[in-house]
C-alpha positions as CSV (number, residue, x, y, z in Angstrom):
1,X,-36.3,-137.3,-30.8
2,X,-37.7,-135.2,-28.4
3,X,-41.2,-136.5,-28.2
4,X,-42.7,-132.4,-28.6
5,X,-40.8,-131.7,-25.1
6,X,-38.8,-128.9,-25.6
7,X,-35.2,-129.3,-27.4
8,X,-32.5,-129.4,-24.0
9,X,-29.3,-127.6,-25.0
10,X,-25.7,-127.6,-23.3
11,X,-23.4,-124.4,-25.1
12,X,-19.8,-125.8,-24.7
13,X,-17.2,-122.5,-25.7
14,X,-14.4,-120.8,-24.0
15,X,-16.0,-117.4,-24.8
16,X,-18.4,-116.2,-22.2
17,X,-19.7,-114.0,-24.9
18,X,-20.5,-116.1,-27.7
19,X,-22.0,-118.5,-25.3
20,X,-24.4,-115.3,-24.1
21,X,-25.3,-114.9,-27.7
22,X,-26.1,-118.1,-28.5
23,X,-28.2,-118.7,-25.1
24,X,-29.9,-115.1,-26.4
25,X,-30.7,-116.2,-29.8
26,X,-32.3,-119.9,-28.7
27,X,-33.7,-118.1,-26.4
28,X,-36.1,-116.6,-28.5
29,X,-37.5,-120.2,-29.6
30,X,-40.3,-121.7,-27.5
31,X,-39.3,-125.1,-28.9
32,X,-35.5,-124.6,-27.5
33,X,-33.9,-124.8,-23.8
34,X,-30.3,-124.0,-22.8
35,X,-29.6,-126.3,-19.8
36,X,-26.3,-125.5,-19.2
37,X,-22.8,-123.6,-20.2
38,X,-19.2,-125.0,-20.4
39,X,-16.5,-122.9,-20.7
40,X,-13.6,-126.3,-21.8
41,X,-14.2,-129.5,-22.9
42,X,-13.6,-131.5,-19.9
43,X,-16.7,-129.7,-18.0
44,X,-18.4,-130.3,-21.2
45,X,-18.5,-134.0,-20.8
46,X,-19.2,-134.0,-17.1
47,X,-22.1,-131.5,-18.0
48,X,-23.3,-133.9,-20.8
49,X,-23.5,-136.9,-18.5
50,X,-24.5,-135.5,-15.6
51,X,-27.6,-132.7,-17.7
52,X,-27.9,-135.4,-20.5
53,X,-29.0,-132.7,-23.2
54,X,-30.6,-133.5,-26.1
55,X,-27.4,-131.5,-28.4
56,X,-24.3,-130.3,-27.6
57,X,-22.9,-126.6,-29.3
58,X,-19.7,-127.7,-29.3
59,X,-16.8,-125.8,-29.7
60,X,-14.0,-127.2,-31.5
61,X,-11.2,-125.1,-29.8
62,X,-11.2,-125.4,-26.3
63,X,-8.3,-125.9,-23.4
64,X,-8.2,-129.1,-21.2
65,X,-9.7,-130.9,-23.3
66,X,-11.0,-129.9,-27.4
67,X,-14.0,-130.5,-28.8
68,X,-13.0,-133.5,-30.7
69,X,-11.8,-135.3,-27.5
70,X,-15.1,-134.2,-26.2
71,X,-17.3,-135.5,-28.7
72,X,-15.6,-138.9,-28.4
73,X,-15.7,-139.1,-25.1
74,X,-19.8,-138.6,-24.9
75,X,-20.0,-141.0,-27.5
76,X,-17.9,-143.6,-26.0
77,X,-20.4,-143.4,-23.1
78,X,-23.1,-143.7,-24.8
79,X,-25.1,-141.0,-23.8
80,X,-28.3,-139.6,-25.5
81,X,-26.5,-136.8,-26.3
82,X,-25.7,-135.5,-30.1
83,X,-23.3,-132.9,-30.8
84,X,-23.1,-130.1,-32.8
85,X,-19.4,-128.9,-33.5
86,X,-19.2,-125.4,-34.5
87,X,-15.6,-123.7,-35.4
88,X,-14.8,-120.1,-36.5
89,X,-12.3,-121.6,-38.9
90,X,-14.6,-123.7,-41.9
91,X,-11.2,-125.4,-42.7
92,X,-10.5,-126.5,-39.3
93,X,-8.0,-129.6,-40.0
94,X,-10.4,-131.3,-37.1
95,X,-13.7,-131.6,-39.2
96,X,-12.7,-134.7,-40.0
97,X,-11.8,-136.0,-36.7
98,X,-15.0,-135.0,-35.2
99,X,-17.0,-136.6,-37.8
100,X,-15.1,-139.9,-36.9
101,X,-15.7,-139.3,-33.1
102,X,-19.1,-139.6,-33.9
103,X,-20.3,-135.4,-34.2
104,X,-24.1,-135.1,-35.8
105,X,-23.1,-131.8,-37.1
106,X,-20.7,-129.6,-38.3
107,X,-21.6,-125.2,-38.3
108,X,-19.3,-122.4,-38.9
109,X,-20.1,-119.6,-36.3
110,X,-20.9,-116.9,-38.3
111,X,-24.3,-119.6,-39.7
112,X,-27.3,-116.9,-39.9
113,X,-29.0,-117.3,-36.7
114,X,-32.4,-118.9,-38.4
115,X,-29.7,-121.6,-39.8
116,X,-27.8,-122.4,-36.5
117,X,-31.7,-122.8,-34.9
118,X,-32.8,-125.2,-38.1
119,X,-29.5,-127.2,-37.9
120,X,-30.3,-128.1,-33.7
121,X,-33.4,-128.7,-34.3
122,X,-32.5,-131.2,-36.9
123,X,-29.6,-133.0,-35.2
124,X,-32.1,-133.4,-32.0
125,X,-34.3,-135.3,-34.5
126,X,-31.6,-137.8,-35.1
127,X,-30.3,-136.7,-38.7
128,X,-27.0,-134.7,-39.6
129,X,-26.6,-131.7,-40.7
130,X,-22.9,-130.2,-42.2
131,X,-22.8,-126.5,-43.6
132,X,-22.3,-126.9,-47.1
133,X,-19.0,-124.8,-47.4
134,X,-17.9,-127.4,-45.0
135,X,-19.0,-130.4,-47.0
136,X,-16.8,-128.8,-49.9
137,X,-14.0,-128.6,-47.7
138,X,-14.4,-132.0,-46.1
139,X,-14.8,-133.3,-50.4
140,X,-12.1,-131.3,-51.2
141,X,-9.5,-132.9,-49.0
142,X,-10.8,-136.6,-49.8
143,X,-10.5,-136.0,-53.4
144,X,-6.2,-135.7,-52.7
145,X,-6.4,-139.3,-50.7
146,X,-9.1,-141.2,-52.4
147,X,-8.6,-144.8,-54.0
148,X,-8.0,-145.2,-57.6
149,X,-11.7,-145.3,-59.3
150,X,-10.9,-149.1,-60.2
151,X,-10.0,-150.4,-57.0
152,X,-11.9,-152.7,-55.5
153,X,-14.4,-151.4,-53.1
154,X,-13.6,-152.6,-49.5
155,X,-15.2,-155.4,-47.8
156,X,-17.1,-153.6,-45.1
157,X,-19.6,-152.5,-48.0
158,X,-20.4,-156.2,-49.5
159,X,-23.0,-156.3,-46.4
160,X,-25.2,-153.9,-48.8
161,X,-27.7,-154.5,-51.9
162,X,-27.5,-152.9,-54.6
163,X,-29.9,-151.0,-53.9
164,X,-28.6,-149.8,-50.5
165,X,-25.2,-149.2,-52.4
166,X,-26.7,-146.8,-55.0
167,X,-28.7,-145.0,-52.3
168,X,-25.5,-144.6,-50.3
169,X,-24.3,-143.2,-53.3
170,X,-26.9,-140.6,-53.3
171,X,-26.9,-139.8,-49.8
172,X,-23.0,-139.3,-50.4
173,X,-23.8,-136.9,-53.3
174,X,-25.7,-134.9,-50.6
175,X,-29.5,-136.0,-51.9
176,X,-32.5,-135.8,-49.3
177,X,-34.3,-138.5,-49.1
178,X,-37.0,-136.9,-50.9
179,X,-34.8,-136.0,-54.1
180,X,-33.7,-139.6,-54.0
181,X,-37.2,-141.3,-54.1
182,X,-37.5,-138.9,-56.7
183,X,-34.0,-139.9,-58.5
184,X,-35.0,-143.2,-57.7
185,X,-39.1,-143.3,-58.5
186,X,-39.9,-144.8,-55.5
187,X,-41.4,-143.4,-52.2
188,X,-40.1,-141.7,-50.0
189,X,-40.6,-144.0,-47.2
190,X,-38.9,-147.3,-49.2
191,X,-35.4,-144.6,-48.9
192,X,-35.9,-143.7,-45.5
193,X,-36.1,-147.8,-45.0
194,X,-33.3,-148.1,-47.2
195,X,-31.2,-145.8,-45.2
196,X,-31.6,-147.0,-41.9
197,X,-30.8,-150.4,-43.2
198,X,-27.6,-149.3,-44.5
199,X,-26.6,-147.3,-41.2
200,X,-27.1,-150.3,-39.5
201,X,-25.2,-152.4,-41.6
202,X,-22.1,-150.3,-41.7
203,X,-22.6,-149.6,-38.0
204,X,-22.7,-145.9,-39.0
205,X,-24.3,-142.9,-36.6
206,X,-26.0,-140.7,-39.3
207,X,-25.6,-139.9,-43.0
208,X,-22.7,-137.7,-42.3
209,X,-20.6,-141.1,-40.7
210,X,-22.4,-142.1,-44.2
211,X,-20.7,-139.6,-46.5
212,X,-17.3,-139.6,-44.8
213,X,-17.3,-143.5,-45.3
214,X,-18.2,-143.5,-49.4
215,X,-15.9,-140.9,-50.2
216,X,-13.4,-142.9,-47.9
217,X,-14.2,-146.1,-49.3
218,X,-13.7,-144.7,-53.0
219,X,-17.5,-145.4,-53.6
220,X,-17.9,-141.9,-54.6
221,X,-15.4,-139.5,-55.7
222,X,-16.0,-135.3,-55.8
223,X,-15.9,-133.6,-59.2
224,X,-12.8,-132.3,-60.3
């Protein structure tokens, strides 16, 4: 959260120009404040812990050091920082990588500005935000290594009520947490509990870390 301050951005890319159009297009919101550019990923760490922006725009290609590595390495040092991957390829074999290392979002470049602005805005506030052509992707590729549908689910997930197990379930089918109060009849606030409780437990970032673990675990498997 941001506490109605405005929203402190660092733009992490290798090309000066896409880092001038993004810095002109956030420039145009009151609410939204480039603090610095990085043109690898190595200066965008020591940018991150030395500007300690509220989001990074990172890119996922970048010499010294890519945007994965990147992302792990401000997690790792536990920064107030979240990070926002954004790729010009949608079926980068890295998405899932920099879920793992702990990204908060995941944007093609060609998102409609409004979209890109929406999706900083919301990864600042603490949730997760993944492009939907992504998600498909990401499903799409856990559908080929998933577990049989009658294996056991793993341990790590017997920390959870059954409750918080069928939520997961609908956060992992991509539900807000309004349409599952509604899927659920209950209010909105008992989900948002519900959610936080199971982040906890699993030890899990943000609902993306969320999905990416109950497709992994086999909890929930895509359509065919």
């Amino acid at each position: 959260m941001t506490d109605g301050r405005p929203v402190r951005i660092l733009l992490a890319d290798d090309q000066p120009l896409l880092r001038t159009g993004f810095r002109m297009v956030l420039g145009a919101e009151a609410d939204l404040h480039v603090v610095g550019e990085a043109g690898d990923g190595a200066e965008a760490v020591d940018l991150a812990r030395r500007l300690q922006p509220d989001v990074v725009l990172m890119d996922i290609r970048m010499p010294r050091l890519d945007g994965v590595a990147a992302t792990k390495a401000i997690v790792d040092a536990r920064l107030p920082v979240r990070v926002l991957i954004l790729t010009t390829f949608d079926l980068d074999e890295y998405v899932v990588g920099a879920l793992r290392a702990g990204a908060s979002g995941f944007l093609a470049k060609d998102v409609p500005a409004e979209d890109l602005v929406t999706a900083i805005r919301t990864v600042a506030a603490g949730e997760a935000v993944v492009a939907p052509r992504i998600l498909k992707r990401l499903l799409d590729r856990f559908a080929v290594v998933l577990p049989d549908l009658a294996a056991t689910p793993p341990r790590t997930l017997d920390s959870l009520t059954e409750r918080e197990r069928e939520v997961l379930v609908q956060v992992a089918k991509g539900l807000s947490n309004a349409e599952i109060a509604r899927a659920l009849s209950v209010s909105e606030t008992t989900i948002k509990t519900h959610v936080g409780h199971v982040l906890t437990k699993l030890g899990l970032r943000d609902r993306v870390q969320a999905v990416v673990l109950a497709y992994e675990s086999g909890l929930v498997r895509p359509r065919p």
